[in-house]
BADREN-424462 format. One record per residue: residue number from 0; residue in one letter; x, y, z of N, C-alpha, C, CB in turn. Coordinates in Angstrom, 1 decimal, always signed. Atoms other than C-alpha are relative to their C-alpha. Glycine has a CB too. Layout:
BEGIN
<r NUM,"A",<X,Y,Z>,<X,Y,Z>,<X,Y,Z>,<X,Y,Z>>
...
! end
This chain:
BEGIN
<r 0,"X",<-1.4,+0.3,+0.3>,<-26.8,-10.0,+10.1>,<+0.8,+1.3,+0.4>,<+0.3,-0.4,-1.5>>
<r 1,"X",<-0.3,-1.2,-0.6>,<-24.2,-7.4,+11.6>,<+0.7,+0.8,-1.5>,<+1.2,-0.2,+1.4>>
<r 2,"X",<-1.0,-0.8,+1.4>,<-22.2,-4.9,+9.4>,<+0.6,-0.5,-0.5>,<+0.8,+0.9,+0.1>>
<r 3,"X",<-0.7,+0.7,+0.7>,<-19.7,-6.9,+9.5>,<+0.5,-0.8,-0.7>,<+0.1,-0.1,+0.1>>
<r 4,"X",<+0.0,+1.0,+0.8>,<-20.3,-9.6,+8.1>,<-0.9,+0.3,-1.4>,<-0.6,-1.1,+0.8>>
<r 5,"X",<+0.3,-0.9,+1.0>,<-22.5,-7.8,+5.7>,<+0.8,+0.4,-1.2>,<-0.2,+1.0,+0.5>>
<r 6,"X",<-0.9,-0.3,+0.7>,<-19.7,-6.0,+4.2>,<+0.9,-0.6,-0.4>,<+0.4,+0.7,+0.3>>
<r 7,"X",<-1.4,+0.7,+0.7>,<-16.8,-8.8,+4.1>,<-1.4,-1.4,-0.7>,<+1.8,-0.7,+1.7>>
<r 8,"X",<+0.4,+1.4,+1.4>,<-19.6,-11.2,+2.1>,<+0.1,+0.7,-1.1>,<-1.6,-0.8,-0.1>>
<r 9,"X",<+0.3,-0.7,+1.5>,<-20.1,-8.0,-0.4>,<+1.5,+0.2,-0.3>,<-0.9,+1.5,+0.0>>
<r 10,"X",<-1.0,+0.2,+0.7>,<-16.6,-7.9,-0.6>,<+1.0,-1.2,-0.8>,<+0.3,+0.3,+0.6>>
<r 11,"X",<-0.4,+1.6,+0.7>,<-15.8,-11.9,-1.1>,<-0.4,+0.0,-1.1>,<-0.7,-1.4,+0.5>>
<r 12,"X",<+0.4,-0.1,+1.2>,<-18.2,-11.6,-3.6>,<+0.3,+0.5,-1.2>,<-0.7,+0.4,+0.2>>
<r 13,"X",<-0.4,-1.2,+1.2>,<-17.0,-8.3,-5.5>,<+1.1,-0.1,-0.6>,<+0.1,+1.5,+0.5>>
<r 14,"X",<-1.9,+0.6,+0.0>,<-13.1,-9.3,-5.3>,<+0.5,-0.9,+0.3>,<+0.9,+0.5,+0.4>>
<r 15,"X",<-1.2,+1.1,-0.2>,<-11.7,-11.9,-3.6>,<-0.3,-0.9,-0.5>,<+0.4,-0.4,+1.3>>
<r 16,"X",<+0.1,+1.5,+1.3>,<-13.7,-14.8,-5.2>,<+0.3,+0.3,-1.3>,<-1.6,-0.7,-0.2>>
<r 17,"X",<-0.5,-0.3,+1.6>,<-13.2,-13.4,-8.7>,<+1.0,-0.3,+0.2>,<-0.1,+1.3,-0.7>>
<r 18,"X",<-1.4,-0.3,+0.3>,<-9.6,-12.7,-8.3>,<+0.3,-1.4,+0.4>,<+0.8,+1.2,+0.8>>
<r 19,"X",<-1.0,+2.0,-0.5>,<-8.7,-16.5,-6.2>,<-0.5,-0.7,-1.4>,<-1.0,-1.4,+1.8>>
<r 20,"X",<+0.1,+0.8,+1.6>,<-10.7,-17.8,-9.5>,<+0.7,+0.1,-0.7>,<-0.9,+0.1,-0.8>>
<r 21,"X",<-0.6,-0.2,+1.1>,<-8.8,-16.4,-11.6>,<+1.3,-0.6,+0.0>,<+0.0,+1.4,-0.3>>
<r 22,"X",<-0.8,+0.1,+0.0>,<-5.7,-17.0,-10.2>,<-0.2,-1.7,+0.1>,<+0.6,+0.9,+0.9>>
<r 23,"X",<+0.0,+1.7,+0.0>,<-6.8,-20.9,-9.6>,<+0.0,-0.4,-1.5>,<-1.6,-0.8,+1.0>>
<r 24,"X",<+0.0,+0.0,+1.5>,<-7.5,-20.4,-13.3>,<+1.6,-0.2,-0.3>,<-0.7,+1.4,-0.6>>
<r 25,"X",<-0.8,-0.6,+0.4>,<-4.8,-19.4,-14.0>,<+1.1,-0.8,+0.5>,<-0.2,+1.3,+0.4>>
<r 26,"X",<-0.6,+0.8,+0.0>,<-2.6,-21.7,-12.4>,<+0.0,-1.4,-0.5>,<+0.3,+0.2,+0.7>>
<r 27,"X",<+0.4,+1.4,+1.2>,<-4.4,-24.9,-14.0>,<+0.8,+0.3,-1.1>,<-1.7,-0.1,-0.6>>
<r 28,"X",<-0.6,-0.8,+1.3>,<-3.2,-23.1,-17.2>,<+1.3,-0.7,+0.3>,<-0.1,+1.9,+0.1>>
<r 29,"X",<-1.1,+0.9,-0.2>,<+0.2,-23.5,-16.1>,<+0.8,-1.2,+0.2>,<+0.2,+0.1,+0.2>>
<r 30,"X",<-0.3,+1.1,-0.2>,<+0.3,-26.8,-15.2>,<+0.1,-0.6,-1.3>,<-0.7,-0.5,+0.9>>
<r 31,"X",<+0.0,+0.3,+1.5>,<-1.0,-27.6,-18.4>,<+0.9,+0.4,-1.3>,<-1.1,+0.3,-0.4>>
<r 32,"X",<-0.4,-1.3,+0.7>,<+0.8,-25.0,-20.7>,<+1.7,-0.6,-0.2>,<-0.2,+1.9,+1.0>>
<r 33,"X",<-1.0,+0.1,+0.4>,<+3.7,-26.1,-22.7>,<+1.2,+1.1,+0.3>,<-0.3,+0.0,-1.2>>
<r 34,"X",<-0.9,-1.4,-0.4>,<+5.4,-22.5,-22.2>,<-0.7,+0.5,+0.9>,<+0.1,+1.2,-1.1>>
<r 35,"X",<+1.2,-0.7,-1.2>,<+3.5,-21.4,-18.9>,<+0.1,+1.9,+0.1>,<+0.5,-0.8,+1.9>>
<r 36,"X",<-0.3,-1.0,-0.4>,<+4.8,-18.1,-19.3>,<-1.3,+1.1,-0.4>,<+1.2,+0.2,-0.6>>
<r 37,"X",<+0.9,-0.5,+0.2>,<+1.7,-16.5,-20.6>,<-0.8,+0.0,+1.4>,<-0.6,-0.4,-1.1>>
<r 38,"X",<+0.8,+0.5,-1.0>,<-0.5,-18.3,-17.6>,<+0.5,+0.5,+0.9>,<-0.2,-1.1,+0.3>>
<r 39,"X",<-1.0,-0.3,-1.2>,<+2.4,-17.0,-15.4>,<-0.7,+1.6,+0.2>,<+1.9,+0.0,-0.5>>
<r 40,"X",<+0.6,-1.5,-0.3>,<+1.2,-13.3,-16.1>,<-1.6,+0.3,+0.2>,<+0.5,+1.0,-1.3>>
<r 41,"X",<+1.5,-0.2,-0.6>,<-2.3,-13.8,-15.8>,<-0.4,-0.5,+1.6>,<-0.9,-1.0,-0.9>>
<r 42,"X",<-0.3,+0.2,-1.2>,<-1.4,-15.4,-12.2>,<+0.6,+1.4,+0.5>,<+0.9,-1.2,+0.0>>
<r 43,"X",<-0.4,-1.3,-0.6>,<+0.4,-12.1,-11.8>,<-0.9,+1.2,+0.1>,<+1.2,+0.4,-0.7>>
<r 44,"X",<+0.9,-0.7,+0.0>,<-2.5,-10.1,-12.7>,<-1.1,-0.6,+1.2>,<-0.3,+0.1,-1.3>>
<r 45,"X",<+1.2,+0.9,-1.2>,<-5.0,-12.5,-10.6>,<+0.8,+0.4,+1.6>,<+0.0,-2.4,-0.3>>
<r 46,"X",<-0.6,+0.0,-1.2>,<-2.5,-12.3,-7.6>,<+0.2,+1.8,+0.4>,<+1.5,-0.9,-0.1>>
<r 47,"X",<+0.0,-1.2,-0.4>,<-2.3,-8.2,-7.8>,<-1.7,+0.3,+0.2>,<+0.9,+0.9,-1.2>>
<r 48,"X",<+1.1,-0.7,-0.1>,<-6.1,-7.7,-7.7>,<-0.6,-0.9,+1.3>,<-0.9,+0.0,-1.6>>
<r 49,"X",<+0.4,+0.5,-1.1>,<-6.3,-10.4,-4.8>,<+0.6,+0.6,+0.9>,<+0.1,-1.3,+0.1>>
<r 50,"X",<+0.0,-0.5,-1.1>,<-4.2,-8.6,-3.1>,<-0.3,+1.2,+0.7>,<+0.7,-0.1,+0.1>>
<r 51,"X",<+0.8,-1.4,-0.4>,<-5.9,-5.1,-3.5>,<-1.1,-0.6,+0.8>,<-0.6,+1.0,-1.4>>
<r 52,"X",<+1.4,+0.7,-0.9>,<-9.2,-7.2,-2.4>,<+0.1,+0.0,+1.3>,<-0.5,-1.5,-0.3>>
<r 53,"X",<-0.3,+0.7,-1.7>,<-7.5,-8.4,+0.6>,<+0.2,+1.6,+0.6>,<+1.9,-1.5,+0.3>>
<r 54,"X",<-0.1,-1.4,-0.5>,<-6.4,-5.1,+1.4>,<-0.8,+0.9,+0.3>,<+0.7,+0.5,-0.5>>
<r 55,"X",<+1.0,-1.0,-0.6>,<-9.4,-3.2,+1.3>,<-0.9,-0.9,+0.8>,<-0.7,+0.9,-0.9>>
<r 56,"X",<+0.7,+1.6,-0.6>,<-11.1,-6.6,+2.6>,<+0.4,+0.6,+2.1>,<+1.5,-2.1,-0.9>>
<r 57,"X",<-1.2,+0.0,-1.8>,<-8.5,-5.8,+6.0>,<-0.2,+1.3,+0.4>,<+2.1,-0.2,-0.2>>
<r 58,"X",<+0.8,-1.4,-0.5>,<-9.1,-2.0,+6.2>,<-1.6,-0.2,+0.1>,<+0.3,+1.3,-1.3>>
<r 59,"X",<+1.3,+0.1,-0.2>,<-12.9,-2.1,+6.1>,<-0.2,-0.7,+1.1>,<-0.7,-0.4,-1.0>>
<r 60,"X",<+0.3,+1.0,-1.2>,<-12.8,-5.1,+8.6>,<+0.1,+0.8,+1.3>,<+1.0,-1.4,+0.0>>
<r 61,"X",<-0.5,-0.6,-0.9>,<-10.7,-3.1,+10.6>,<-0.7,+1.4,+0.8>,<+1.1,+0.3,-0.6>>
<r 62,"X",<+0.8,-0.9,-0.2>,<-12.9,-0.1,+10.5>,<-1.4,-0.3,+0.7>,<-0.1,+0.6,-1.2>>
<r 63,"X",<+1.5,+0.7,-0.5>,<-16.2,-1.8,+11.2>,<+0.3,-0.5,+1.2>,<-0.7,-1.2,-1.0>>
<r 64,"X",<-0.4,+0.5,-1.7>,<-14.7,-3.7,+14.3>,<+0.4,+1.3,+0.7>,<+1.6,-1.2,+0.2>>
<r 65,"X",<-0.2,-1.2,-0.8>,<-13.6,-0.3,+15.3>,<-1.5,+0.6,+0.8>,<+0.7,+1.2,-1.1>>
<r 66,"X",<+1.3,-0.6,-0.3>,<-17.1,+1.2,+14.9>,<-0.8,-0.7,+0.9>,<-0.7,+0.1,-1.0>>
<r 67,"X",<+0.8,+0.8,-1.4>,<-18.8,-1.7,+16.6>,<+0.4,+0.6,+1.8>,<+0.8,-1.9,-0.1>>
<r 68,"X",<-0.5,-0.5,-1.7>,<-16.6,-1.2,+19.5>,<-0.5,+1.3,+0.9>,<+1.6,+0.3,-0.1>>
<r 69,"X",<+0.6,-0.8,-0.4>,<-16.9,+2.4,+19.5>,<-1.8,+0.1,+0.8>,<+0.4,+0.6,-1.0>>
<r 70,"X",<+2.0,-0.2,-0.1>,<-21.3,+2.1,+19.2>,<+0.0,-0.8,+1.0>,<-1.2,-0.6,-1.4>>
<r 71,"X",<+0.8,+0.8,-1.3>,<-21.1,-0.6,+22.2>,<+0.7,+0.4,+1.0>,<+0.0,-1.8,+0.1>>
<r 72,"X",<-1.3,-0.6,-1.6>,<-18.4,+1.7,+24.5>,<+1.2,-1.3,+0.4>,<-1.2,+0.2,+2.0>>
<r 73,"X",<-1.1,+1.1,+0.0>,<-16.2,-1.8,+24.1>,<+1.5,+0.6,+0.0>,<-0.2,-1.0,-1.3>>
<r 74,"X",<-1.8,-0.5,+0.1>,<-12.3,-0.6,+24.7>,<+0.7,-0.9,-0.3>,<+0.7,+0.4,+1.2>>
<r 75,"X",<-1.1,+1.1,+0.2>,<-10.8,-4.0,+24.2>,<-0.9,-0.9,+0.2>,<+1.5,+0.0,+1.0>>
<r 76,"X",<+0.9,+1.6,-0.3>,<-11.8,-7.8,+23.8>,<+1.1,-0.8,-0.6>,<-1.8,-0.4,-0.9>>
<r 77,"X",<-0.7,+0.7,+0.4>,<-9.8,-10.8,+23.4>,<-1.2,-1.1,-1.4>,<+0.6,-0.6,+1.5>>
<r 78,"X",<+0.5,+0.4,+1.4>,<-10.2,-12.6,+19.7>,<+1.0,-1.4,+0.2>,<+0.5,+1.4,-1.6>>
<r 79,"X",<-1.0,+1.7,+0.2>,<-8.5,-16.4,+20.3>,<+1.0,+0.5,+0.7>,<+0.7,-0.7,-2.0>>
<r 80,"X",<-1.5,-0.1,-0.2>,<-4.9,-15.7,+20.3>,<+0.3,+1.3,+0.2>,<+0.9,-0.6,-1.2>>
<r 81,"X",<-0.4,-1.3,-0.3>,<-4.8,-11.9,+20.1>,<-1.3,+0.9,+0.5>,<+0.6,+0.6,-1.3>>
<r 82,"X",<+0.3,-1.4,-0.8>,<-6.0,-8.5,+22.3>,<-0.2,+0.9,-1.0>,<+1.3,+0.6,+1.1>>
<r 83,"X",<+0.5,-0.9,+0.4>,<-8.1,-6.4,+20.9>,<-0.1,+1.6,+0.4>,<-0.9,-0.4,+0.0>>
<r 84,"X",<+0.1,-1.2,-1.5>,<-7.8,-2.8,+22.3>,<+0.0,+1.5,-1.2>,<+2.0,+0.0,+1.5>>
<r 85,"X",<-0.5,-1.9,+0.5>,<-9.1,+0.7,+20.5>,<+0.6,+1.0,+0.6>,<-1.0,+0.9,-0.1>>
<r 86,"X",<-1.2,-1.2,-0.2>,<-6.8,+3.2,+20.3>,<-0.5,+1.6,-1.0>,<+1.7,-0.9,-0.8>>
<r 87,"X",<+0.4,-1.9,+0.0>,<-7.7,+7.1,+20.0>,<+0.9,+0.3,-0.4>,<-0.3,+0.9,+1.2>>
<r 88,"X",<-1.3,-0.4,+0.3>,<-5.3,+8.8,+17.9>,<+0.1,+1.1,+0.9>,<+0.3,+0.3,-1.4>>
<r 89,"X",<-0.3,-1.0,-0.9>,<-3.5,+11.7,+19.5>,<-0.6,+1.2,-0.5>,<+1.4,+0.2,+0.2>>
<r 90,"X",<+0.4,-1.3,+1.1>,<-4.2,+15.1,+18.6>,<+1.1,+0.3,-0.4>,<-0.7,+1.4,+0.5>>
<r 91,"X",<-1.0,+0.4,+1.0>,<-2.2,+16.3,+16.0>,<-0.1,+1.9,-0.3>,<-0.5,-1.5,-1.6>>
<r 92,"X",<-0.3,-1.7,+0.3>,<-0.9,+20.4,+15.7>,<-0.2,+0.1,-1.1>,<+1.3,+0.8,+0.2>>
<r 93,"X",<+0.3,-0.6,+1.3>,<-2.2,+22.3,+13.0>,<+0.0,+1.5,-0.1>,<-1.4,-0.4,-0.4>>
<r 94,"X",<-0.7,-1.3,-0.2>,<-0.6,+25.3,+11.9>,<-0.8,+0.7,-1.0>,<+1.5,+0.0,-0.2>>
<r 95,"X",<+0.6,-1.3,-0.2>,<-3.1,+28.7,+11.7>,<+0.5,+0.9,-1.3>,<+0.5,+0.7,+1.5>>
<r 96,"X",<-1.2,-1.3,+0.0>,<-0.4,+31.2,+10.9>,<+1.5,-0.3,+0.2>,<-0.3,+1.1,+1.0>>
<r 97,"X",<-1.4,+0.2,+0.1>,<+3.1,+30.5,+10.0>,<+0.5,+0.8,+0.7>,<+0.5,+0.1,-1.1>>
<r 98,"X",<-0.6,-1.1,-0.6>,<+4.2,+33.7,+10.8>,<+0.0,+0.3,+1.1>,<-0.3,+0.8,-0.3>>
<r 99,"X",<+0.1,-0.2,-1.5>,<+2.7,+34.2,+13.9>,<+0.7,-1.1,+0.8>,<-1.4,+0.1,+0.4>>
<r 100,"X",<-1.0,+1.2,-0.4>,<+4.0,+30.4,+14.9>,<+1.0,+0.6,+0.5>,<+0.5,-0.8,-1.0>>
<r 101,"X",<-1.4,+0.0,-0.3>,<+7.5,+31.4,+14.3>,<+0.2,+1.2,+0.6>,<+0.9,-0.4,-1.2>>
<r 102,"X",<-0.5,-1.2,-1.0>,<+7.5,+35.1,+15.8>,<-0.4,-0.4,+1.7>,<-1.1,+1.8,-0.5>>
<r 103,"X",<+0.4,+0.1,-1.3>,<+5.7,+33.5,+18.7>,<+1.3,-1.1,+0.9>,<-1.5,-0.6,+0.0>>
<r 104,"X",<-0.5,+0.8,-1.3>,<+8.0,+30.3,+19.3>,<+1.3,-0.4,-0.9>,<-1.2,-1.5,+0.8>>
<r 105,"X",<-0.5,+0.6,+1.0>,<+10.8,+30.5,+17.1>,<+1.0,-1.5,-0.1>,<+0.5,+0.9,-0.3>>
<r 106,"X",<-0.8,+1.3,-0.8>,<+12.6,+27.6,+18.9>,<-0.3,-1.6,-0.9>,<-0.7,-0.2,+2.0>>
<r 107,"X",<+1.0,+1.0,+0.7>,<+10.0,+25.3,+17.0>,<+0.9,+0.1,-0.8>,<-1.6,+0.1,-0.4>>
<r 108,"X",<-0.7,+0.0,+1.7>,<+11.9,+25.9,+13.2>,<+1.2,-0.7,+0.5>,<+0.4,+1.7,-0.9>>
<r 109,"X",<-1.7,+0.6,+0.3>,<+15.3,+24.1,+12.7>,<-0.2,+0.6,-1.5>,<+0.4,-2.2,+0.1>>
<r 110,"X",<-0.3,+0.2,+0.6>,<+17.0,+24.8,+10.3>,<+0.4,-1.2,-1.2>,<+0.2,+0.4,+0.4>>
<r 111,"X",<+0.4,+1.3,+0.5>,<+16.9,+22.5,+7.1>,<+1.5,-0.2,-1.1>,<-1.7,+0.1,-0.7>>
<r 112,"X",<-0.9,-0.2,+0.5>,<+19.9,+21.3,+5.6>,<-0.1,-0.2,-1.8>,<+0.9,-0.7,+0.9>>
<r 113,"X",<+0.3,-0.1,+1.7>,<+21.1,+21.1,+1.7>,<-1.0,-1.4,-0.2>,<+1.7,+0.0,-1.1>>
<r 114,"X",<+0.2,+1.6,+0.1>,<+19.4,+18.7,+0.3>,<+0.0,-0.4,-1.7>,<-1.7,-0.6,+0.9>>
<r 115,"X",<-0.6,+0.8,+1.0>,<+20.8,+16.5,-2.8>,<-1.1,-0.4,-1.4>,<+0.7,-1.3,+0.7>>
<r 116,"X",<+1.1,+0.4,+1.5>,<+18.6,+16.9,-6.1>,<+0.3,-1.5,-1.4>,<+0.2,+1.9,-1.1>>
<r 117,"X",<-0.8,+1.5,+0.4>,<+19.2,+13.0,-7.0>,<-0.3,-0.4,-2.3>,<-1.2,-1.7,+1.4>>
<r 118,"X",<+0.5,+0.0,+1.0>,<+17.3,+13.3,-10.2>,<+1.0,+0.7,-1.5>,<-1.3,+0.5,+0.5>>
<r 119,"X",<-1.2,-1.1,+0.5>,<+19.7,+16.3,-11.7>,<+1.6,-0.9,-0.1>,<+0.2,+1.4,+1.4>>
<r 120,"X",<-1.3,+0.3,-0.1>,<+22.6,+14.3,-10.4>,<+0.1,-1.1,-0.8>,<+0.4,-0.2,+1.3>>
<r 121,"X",<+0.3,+1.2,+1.3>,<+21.4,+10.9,-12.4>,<+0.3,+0.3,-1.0>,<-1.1,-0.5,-0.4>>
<r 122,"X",<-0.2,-0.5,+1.2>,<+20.7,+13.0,-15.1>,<+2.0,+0.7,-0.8>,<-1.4,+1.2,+0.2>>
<r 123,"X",<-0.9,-0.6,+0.8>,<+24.1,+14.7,-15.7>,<+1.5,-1.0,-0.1>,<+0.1,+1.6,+0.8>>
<r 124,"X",<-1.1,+1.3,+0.1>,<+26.3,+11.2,-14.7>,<-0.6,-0.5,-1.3>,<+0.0,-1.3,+1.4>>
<r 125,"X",<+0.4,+0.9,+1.2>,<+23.9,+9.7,-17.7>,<+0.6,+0.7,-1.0>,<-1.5,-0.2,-0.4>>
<r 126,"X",<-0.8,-1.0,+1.1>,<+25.3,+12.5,-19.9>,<+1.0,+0.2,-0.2>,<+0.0,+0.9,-0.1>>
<r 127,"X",<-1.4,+0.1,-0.4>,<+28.8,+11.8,-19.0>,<+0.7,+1.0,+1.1>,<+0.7,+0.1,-1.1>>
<r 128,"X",<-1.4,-1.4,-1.0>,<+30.1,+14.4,-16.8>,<+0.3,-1.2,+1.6>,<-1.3,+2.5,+0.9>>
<r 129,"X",<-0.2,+0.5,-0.8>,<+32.0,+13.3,-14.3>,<+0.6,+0.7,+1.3>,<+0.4,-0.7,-0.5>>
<r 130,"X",<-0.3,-0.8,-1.3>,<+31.7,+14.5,-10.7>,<+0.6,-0.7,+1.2>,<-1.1,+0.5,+0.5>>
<r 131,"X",<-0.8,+0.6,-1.4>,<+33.7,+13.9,-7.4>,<-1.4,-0.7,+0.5>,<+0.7,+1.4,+1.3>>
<r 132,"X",<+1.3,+0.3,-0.7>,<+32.0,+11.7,-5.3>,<-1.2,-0.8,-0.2>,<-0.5,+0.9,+0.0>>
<r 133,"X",<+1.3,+0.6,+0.6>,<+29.0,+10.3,-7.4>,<+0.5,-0.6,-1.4>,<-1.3,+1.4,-0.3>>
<r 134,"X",<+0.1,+1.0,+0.8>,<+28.9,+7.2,-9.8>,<-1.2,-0.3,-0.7>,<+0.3,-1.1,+0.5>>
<r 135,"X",<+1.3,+0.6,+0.3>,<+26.3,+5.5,-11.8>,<+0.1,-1.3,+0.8>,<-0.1,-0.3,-1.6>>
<r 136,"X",<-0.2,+1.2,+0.5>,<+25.1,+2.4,-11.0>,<+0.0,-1.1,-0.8>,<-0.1,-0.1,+0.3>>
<r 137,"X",<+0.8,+0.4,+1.4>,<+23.9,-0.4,-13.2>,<-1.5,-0.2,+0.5>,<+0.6,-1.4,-0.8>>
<r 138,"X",<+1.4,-0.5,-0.5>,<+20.6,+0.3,-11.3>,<-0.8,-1.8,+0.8>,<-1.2,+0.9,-1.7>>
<r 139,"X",<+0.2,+1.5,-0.7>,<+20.1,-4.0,-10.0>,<-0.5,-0.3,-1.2>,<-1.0,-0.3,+1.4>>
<r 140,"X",<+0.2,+0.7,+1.0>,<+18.5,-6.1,-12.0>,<-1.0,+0.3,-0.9>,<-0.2,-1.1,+0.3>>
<r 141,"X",<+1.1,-0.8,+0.5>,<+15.4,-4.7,-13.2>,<-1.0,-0.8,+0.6>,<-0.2,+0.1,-1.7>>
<r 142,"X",<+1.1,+0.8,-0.6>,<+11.9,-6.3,-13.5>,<-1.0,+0.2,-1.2>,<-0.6,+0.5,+1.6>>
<r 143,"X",<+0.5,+0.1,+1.3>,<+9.2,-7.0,-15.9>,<-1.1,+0.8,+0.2>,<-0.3,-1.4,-0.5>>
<r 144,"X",<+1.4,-1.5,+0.4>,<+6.3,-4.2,-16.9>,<-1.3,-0.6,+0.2>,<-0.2,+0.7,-1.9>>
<r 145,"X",<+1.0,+0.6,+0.5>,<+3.0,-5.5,-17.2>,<-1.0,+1.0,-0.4>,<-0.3,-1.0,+0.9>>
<r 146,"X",<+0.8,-1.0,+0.1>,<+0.5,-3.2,-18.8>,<-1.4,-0.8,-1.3>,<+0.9,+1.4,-0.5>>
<r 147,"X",<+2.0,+0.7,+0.4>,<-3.5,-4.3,-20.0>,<+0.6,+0.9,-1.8>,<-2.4,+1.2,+1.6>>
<r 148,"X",<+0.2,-0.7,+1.4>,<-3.7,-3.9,-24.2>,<-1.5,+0.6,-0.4>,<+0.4,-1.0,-1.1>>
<r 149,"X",<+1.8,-0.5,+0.2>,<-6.7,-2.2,-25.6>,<-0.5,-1.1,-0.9>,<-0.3,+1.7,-0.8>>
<r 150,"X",<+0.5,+1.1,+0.8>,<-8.6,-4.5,-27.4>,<-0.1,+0.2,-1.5>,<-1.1,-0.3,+0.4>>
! end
């Protein structure tokens, strides 16, 4: 069996089937559920850990089709509908010596302009003062918390 497939059954296994159960759970529940709003947050929990699954589910895939490629010298292959094609990142400057940098090329630096400490400025509109320029707002609508109890 290749890597690949290897790795995305140990991952079906580890997370995504748990979590889709839960959430299929979990929405039975609500169908049934006088007040579904409980079943609602255990669907919200089930649907956040399916989508970490999927997500590392999608990196790893991604990585392993890379590697393949790389280990068979493959540069590109068509997959159905979409073009496959590794890509080499660039090289990427890494800076030594500051100093020497900027005595060598000082053209490289810009200048950096002010920049607006938003946190300070929240803080001293919540406290009333009132400055040119800057309002509160009522911040949109919000949104609901969800945090695991201890048992």
């Amino acid at each position: 069996m290749s890597a690949v497939l290897t790795r995305m059954n140990e991952l079906h296994a580890q997370a995504i089937k748990p979590a889709s159960d839960a959430y299929v759970a979990a929405l039975k529940a609500m169908r049934e559920a006088s007040d579904p709003d409980v079943p609602a947050i255990e669907a919200v929990i089930a649907l956040d850990a399916l989508k970490g699954a999927a997500s590392e589910a999608e990196a790893a895939l991604r990585e392993l089709v890379r590697d393949s490629m790389a280990e068979s010298g493959v540069t590109g292959f068509e997959a159905g509908a979409y073009e496959v094609v590794r890509v080499s990142p660039r090289p990427a400057a890494t800076v030594t010596d500051l100093a020497a940098l900027q005595a060598a090329a000082p053209e490289l630096f810009e200048p950096q302009p002010d920049k607006l400490n938003r946190t300070e400025l929240a803080k001293r509109l919540r406290n009333g003062a009132t400055l040119p320029g800057a309002t509160l707002s009522n911040g949109g609508p919000g949104h609901i918390q969800i945090k695991g109890r201890k048992p």
